[in-house]
C-alpha positions in Angstrom: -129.4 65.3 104.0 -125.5 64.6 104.0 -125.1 68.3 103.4 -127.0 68.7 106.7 -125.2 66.6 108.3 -121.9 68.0 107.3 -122.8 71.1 108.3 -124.1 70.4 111.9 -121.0 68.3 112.6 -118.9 70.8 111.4 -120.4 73.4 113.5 -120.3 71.2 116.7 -116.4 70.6 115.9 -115.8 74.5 115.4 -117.4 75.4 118.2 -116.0 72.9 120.3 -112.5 73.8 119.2 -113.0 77.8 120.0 -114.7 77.1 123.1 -112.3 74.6 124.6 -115.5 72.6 126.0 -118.7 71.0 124.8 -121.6 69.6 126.9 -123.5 66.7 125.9 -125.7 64.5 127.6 -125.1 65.3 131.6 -121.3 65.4 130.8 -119.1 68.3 130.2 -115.8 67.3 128.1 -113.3 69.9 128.9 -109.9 69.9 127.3 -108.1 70.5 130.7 -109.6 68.8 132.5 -110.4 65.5 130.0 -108.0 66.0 127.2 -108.0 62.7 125.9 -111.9 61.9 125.9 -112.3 65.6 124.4 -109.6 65.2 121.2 -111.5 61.9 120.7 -115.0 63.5 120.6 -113.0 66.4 118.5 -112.1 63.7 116.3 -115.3 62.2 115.7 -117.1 65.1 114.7 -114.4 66.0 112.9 -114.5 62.5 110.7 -118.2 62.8 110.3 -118.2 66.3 109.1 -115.5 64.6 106.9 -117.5 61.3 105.5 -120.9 63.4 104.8 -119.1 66.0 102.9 -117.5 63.2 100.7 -121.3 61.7 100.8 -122.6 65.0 99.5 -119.9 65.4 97.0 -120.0 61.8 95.2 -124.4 62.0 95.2 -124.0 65.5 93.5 -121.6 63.2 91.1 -118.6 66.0 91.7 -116.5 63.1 92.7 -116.9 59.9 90.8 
């Protein structure tokens, strides 16, 4: 499941990067236009990708 997750959120923080903008919920985040809110959300995903890639790692006992 962390492997899942790791991949979803590090597809939503690729594409987001490439494509400058995201939508989610009713709200489009564009970096012109919100850069602050946007690096945040870039951020986040980025740190989740992050923390359930080093989930997946330690329960496949790669990292101890």
């Amino acid at each position: 499941m962390s492997l899942l997750l790791a991949i979803l959120f590090f597809a939503m923080f690729i594409g987001a990067a490439v494509r400058k903008s995201f939508s989610y919920g009713r709200i489009d985040y564009d970096f012109y236009e919100h850069p602050v809110q946007y690096i945040i959300i870039l951020l986040f995903f980025l740190g989740m990708a992050v923390l359930s890639s080093y989930v997946f790692l330690v329960d496949m006992d790669i990292i101890k």
